[in-house]
MARKEFI-563716 format. One record per residue (C-alpha): residue number from 1; y negated, x, z negated. Coordinates in nm, 2 decimals, always signed. Layout:
<rs>
<NUM,<Y,X,Z>>,
...
</rs>
This chain:
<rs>
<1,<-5.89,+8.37,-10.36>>,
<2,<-5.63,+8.62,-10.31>>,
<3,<-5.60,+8.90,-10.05>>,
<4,<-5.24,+8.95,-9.94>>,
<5,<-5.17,+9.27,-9.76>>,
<6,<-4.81,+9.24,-9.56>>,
<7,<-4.62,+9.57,-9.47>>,
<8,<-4.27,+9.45,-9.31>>,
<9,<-4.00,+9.67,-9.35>>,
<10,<-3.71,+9.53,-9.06>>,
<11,<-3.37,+9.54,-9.14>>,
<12,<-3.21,+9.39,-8.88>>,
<13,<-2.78,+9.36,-8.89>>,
<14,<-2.61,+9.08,-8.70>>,
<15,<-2.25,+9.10,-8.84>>,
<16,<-1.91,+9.11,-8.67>>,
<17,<-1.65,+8.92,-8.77>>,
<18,<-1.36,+9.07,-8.91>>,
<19,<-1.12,+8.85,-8.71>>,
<20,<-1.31,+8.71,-8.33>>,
<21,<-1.14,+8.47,-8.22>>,
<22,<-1.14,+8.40,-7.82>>,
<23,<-0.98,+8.15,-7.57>>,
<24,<-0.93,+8.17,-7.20>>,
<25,<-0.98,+7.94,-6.99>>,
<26,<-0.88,+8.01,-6.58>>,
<27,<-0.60,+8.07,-6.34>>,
<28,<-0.36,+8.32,-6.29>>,
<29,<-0.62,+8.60,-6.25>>,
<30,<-0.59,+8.57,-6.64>>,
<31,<-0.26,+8.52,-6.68>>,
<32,<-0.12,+8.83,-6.44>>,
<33,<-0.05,+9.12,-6.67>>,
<34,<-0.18,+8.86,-6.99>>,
<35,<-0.51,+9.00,-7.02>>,
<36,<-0.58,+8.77,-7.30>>,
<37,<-0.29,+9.00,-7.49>>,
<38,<-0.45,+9.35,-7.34>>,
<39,<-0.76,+9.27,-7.47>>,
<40,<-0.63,+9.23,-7.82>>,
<41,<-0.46,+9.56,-7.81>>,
<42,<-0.76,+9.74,-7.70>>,
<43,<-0.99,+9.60,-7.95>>,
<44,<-0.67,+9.67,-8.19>>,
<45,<-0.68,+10.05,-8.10>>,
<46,<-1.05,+10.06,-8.20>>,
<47,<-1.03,+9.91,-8.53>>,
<48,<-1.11,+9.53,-8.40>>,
<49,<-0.86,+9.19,-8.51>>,
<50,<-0.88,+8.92,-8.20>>,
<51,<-0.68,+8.64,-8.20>>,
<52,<-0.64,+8.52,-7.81>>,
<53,<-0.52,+8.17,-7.70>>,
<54,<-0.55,+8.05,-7.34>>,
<55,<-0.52,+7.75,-7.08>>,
<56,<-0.43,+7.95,-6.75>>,
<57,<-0.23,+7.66,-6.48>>,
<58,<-0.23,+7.79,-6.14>>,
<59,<-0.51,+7.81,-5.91>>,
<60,<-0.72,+7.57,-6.17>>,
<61,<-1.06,+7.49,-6.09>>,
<62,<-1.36,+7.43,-6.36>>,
<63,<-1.34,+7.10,-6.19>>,
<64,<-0.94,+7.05,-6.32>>,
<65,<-1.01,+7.25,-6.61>>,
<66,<-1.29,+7.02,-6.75>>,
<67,<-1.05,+6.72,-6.73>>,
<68,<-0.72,+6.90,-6.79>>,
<69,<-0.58,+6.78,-7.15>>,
<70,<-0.48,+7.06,-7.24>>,
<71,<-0.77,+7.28,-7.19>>,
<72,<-0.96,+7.01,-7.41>>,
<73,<-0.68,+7.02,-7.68>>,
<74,<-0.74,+7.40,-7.70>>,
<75,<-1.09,+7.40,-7.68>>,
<76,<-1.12,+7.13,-7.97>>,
<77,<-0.83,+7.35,-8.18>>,
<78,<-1.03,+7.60,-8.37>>,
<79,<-1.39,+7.72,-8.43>>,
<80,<-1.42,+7.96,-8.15>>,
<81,<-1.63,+8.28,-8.15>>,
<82,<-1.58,+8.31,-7.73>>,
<83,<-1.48,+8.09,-7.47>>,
<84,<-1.39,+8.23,-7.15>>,
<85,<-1.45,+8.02,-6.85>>,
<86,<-1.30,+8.15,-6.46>>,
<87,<-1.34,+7.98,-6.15>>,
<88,<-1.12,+7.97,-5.88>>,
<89,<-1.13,+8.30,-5.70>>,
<90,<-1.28,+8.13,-5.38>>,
<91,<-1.49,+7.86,-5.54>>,
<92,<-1.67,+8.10,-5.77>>,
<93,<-1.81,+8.25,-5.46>>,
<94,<-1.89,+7.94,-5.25>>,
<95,<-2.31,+7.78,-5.27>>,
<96,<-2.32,+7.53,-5.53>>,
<97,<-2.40,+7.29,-5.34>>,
<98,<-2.08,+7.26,-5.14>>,
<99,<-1.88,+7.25,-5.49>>,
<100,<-1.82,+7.16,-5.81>>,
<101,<-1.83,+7.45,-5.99>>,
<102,<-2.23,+7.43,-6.12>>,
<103,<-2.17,+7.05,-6.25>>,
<104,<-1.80,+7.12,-6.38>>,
<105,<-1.90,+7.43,-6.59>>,
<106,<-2.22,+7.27,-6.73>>,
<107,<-1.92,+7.00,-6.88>>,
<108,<-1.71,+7.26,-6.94>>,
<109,<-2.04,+7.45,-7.17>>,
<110,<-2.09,+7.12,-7.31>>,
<111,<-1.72,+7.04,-7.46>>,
<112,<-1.74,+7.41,-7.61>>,
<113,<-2.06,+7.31,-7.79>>,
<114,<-1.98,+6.99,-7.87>>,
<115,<-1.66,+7.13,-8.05>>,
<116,<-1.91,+7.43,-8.22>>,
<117,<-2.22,+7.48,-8.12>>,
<118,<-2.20,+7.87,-8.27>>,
<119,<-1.94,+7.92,-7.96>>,
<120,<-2.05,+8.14,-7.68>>,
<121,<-1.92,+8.09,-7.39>>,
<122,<-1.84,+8.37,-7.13>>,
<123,<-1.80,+8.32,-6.76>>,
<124,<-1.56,+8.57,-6.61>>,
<125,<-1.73,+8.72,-6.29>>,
<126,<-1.41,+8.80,-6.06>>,
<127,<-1.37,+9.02,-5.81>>,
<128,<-1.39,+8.96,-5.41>>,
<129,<-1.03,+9.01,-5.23>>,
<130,<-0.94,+9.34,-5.06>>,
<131,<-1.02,+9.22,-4.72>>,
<132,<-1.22,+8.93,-4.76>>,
<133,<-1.11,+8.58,-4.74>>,
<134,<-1.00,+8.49,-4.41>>,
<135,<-0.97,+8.10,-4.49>>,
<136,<-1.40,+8.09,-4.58>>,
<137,<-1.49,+8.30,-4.34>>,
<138,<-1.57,+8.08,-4.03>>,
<139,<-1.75,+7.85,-4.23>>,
<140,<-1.94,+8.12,-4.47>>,
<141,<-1.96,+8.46,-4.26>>,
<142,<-2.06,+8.64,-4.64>>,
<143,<-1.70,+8.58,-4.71>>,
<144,<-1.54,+8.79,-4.43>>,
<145,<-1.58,+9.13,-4.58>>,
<146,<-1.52,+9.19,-4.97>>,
<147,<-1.90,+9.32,-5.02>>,
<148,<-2.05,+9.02,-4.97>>,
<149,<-1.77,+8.81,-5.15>>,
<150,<-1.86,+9.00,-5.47>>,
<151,<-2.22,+9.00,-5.40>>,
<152,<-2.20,+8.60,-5.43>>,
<153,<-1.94,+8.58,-5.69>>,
<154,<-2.21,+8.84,-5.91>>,
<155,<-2.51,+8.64,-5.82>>,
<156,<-2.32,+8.28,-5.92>>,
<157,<-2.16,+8.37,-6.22>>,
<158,<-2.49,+8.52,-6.32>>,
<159,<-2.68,+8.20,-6.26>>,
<160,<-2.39,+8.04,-6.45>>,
<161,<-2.42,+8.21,-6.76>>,
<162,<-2.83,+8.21,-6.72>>,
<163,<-2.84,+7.81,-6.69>>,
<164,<-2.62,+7.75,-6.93>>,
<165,<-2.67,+8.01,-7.22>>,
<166,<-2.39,+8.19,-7.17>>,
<167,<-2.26,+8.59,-7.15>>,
<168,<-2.15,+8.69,-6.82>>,
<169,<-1.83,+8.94,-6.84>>,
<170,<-1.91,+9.11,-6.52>>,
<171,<-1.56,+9.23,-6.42>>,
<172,<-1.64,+9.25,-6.04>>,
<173,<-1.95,+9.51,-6.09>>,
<174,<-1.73,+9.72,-6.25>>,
<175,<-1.41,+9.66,-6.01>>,
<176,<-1.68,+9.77,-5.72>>,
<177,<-1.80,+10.08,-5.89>>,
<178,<-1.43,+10.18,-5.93>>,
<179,<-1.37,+10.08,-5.53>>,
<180,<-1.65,+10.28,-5.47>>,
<181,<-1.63,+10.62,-5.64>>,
<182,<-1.23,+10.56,-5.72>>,
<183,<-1.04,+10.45,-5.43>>,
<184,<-0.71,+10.62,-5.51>>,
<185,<-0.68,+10.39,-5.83>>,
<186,<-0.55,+10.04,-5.71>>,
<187,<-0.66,+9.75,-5.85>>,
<188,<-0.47,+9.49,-5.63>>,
<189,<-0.15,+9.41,-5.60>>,
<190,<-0.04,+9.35,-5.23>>,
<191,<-0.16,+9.01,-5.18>>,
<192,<-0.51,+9.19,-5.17>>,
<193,<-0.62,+8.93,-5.46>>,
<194,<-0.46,+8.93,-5.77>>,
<195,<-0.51,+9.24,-6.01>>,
<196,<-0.27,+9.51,-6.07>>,
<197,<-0.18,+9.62,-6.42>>,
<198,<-0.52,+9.84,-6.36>>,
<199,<-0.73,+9.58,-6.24>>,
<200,<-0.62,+9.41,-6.54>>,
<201,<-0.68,+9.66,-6.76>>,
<202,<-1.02,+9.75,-6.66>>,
<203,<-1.10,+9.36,-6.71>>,
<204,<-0.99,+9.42,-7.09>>,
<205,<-1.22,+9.69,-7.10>>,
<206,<-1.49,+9.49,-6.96>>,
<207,<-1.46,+9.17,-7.20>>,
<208,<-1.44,+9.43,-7.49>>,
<209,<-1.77,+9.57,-7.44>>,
<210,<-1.90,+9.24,-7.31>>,
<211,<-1.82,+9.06,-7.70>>,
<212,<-1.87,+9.31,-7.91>>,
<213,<-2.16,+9.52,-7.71>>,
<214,<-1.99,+9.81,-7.77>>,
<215,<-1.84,+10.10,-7.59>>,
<216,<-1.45,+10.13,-7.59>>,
<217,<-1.42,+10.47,-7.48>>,
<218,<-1.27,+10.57,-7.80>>,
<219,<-0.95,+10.38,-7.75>>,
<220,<-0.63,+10.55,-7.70>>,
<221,<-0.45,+10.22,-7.57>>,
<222,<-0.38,+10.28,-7.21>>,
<223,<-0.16,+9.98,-7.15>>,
<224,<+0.08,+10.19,-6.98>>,
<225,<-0.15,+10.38,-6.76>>,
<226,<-0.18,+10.70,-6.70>>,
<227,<-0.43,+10.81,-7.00>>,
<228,<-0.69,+11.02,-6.78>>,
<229,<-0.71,+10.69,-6.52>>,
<230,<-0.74,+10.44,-6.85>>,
<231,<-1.04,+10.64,-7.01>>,
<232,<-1.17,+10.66,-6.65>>,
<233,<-1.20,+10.30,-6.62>>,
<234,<-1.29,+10.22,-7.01>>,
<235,<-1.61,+10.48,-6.91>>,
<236,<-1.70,+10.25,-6.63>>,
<237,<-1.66,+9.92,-6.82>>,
<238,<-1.89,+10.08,-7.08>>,
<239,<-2.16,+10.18,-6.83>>,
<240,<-2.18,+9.85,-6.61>>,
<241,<-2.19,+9.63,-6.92>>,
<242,<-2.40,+9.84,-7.16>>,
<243,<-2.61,+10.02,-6.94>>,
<244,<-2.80,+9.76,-6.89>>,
<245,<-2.69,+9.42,-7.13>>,
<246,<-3.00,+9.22,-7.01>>,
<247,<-2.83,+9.17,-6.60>>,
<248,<-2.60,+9.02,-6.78>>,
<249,<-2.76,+8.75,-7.00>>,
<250,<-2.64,+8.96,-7.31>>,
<251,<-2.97,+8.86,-7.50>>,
<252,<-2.92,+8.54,-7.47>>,
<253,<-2.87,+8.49,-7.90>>,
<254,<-3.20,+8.39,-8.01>>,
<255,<-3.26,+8.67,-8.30>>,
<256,<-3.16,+8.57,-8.61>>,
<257,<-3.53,+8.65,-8.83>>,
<258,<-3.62,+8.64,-9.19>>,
<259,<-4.01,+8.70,-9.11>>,
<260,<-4.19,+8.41,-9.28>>,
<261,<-4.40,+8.19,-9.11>>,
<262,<-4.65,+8.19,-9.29>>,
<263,<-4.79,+8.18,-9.67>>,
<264,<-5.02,+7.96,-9.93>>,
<265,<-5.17,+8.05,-10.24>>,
<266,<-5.22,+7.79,-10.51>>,
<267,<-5.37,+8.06,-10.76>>,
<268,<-5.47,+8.44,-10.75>>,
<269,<-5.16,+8.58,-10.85>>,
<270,<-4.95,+8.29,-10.71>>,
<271,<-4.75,+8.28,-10.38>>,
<272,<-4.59,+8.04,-10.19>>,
<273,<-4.34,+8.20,-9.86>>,
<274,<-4.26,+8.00,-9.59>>,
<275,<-3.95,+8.01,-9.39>>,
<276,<-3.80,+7.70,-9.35>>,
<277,<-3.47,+7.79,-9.15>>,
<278,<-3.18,+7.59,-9.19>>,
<279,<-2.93,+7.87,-9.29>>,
<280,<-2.89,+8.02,-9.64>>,
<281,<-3.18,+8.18,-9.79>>,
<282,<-3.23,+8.48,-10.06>>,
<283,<-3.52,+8.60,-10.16>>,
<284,<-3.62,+8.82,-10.44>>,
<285,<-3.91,+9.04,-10.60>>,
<286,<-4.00,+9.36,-10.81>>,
<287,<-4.08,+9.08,-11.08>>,
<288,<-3.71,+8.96,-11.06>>,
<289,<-3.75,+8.64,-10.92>>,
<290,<-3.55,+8.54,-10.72>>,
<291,<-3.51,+8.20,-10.51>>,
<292,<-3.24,+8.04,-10.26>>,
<293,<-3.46,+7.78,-10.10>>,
<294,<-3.63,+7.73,-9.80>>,
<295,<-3.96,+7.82,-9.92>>,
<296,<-4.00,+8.05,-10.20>>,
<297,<-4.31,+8.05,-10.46>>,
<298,<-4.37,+8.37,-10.70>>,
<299,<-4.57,+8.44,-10.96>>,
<300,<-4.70,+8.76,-11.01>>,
<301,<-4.77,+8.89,-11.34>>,
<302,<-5.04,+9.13,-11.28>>,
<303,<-5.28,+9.32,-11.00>>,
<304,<-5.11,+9.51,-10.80>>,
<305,<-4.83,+9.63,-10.56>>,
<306,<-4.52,+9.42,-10.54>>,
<307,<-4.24,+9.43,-10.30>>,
<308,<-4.02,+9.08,-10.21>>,
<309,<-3.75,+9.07,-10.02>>,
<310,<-3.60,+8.75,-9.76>>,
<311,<-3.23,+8.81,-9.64>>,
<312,<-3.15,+8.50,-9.43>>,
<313,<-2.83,+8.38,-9.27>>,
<314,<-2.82,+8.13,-9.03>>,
<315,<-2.59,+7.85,-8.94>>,
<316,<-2.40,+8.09,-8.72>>,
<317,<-2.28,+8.38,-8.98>>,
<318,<-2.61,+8.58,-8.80>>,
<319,<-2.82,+8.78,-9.08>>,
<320,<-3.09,+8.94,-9.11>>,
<321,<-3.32,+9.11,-9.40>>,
<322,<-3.69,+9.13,-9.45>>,
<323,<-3.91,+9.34,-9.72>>,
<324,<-4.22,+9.38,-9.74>>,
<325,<-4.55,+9.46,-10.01>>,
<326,<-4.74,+9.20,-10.13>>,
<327,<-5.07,+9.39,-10.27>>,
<328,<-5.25,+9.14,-10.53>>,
<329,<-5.57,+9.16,-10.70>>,
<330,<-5.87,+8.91,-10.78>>,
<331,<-6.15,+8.81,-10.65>>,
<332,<-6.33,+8.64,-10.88>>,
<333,<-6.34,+8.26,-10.77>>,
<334,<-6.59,+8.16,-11.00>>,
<335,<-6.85,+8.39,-10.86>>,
<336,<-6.78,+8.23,-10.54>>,
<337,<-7.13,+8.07,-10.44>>,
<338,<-7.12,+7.71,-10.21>>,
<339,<-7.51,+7.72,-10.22>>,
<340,<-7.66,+7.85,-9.90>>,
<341,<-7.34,+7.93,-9.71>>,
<342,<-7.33,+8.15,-9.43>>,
<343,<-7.18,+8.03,-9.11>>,
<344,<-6.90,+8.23,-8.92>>,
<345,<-6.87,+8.09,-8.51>>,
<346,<-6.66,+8.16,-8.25>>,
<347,<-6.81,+8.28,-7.94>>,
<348,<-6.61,+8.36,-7.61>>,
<349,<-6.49,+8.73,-7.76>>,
<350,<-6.56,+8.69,-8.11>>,
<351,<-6.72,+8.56,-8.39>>,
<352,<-7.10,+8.55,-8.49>>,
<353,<-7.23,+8.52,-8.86>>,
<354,<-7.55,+8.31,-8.92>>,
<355,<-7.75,+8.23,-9.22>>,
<356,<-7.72,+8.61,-9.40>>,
<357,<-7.90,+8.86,-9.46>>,
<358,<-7.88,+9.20,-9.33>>,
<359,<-7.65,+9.42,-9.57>>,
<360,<-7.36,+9.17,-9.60>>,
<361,<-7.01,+9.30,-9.58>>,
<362,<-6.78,+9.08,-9.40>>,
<363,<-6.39,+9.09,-9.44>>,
<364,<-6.17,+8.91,-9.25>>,
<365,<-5.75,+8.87,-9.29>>,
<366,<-5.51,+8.73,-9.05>>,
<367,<-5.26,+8.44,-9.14>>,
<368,<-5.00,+8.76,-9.25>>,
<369,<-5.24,+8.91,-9.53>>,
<370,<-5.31,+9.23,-9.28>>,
<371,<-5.72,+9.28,-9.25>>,
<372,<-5.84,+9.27,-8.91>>,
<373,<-6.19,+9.33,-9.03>>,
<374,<-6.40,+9.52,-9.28>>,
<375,<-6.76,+9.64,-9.15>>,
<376,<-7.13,+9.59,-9.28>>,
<377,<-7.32,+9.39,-9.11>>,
<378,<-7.64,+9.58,-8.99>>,
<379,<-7.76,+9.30,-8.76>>,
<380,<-7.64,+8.94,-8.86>>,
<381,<-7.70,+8.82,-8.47>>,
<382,<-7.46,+9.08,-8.38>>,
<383,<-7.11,+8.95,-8.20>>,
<384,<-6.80,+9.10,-8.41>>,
<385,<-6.47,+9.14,-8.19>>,
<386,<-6.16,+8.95,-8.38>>,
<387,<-5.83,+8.94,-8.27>>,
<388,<-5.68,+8.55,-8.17>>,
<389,<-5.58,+8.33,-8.47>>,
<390,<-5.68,+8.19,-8.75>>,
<391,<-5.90,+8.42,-8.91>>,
<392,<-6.00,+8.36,-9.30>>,
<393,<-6.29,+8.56,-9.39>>,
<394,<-6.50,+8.68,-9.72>>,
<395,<-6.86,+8.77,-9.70>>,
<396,<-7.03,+8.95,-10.00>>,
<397,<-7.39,+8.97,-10.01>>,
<398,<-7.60,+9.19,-10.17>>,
<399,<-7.63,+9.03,-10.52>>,
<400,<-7.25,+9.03,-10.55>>,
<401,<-7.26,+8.70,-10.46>>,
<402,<-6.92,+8.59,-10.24>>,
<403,<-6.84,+8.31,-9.97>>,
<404,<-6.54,+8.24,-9.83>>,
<405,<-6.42,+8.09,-9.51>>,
<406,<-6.15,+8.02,-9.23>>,
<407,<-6.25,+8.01,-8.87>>,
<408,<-5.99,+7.98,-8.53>>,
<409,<-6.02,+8.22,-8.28>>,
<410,<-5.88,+8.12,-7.97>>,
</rs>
């Protein structure tokens, strides 16, 4: 038997690209001022290489978009890091279940996928009009004043991204905030709809910290603004996107993890790692071994400390590195006695030890090597509290005799 002690050390780095590549797909709210091509120079100015493509027809729908050759053609063009997906201005704010738009992104999600399934997708919260829109307002009263236009639009494209694994780029949050606090600064043009070269700016600002979850206050690119208004608006992009990433579904990458999950010993000094992740695998020890597969088996010369190392990539470019210290020493399998066995139970708390003698010492280690318990065992009808798992255990009696177990604690 071996005891296994693990000490993780997390090193946790999900890497950038050095060239993202992103495509929009909407209307002419991407289109006016080319957004796609102010978001390139921004992340340009900070040290960031995007290549931008879009599909933009006027007034498109999800609904269009999803059947639209074009937007397919593009979509099925390149490996994408980002797709961008906006809804018609008015749909976007409309109930679901008077539209398309639910149904026709869920296609839309699906294509992207089906194309790459390492593509995010990014649903491009828009903005509610000036004034309102007069042509929904009979029918949906929540669309006769621009508060409770955005107030849809933010909880729709939020439900958007949510049910379909996406980001949300929330553009509109941060267009209210500067309507808000910043009224001078106009973000329409007159139609009281379509953004001015501001709006469009501050939406660049917005999709930069929304794909790379960083800030872009740093930038000097003002796209021809006046500099004090273009760091203004870069400082609110920054604080309604990274203030708090989580409204906006920015967790959504399951965590790319080299923990193992779990270990087997065929000998004292022999141990076998589990991973089993699909990516590429590295691990490595003190010993110099070293391994690539799934599953990783070392031999360790001696007693003692030894550190081993998993760095894992998986089938999306994500890394991430483990180390920890494997402590091994021996127990002395041949003194292991089967004769008389003690019995370890589970009771509703804990665990209960039967058939010894008072003067035992019980150890017990979780699935990870780490001991949970170590006491003498004064009274052998007394109930010891264990944490929830399998629990394997080693009981020496008095004599130096040894017994070994594994018990499930639920």
């Amino acid at each position: 038997m071996m005891r296994k002690y693990f000490l993780p050390v997390l090193v946790m780095a999900i890497t950038t690209q050095a060239q993202t590549s992103v495509l929009f797909i909407g209307n002419s709210y991407v289109y006016s001022n080319d957004l796609p091509n102010t978001l390139r120079l921004l992340a340009l100015s900070l040290g960031d290489t995007i290549t931008v493509t879009s599909s933009t027809p006027g007034g498109a729908t999800f609904q269009s978009h999803a059947v639209n050759a074009t937007t397919i053609n593009a979509i099925n063009s390149g490996a994408w890091d980002f797709v961008v997906l906006q809804e018609q201005s008015q749909l976007g704010a409309l109930p679901f279940e008077i539209t398309t738009t639910e149904a026709s992104a869920g296609q839309l999600v699906e294509l992207i996928h089906d194309n790459d399934p390492c593509t995010m997708p990014v649903f491009y919260m828009t903005w509610g009009r000036r004034d309102g829109d007069d042509l929904n307002c009979a029918s949906f009263p929540f669309m006769c004043t621009y508060t409770g236009m955005q107030q849809a639009l933010t909880a729709n494209y939020v439900a958007l991204a949510e049910g379909n694994d996406a980001f949300t780029a929330p553009v509109g949050e941060a267009w209210r905030l500067v309507r808000d606090g910043h009224p001078e600064i106009e973000l329409y043009v007159s139609d009281g709809s379509h953004p001015s070269p501001a709006g469009t700016y501050l939406a660049a600002c917005v999709f930069y910290c929304t794909l790379f979850q960083e800030s872009c206050v740093p930038s000097t690119y003002s796209a021809g603004l006046d500099p004090n208004i273009a760091e203004l608006l870069r400082g609110i992009a920054g604080e309604v996107v990274l203030d708090d990433p989580m409204a906006w579904n920015l967790d959504v990458l399951p965590p790319t993890d080299a923990s193992i999950t779990g270990s087997s010993s065929e000998a004292w000094n022999v141990v076998t790692f589990h991973h089993g992740g699909p990516g590429e695998h590295a691990w490595s020890s003190s010993n110099g071994q070293e391994f690539t597969s799934p599953d990783a088996t070392f031999t360790f010369p001696t007693s003692g400390s030894w550190t081993v190392t998993h760095a894992y990539t998986d089938p999306c470019g994500r890394t991430d590195t483990v180390t920890w210290t494997v402590e091994v020493y021996e127990v002395g399998i041949a003194d292991i006695q089967a004769l008389s066995s003690p019995q370890v139970s589970v009771t509703g708390y804990g665990i209960e030890l039967r058939g010894v003698e008072s003067g035992v010492r019980l150890t017990g280690f979780d699935t990870q090597g780490r001991r949970v318990i170590d006491q003498a065992i004064i009274d052998p009808t007394e109930v010891i509290p264990c944490p929830q798992g399998l629990l394997l255990w080693l009981i020496k009696g008095s004599e130096g005799e040894r017994f070994v177990g594994r018990v499930f604690v639920p």
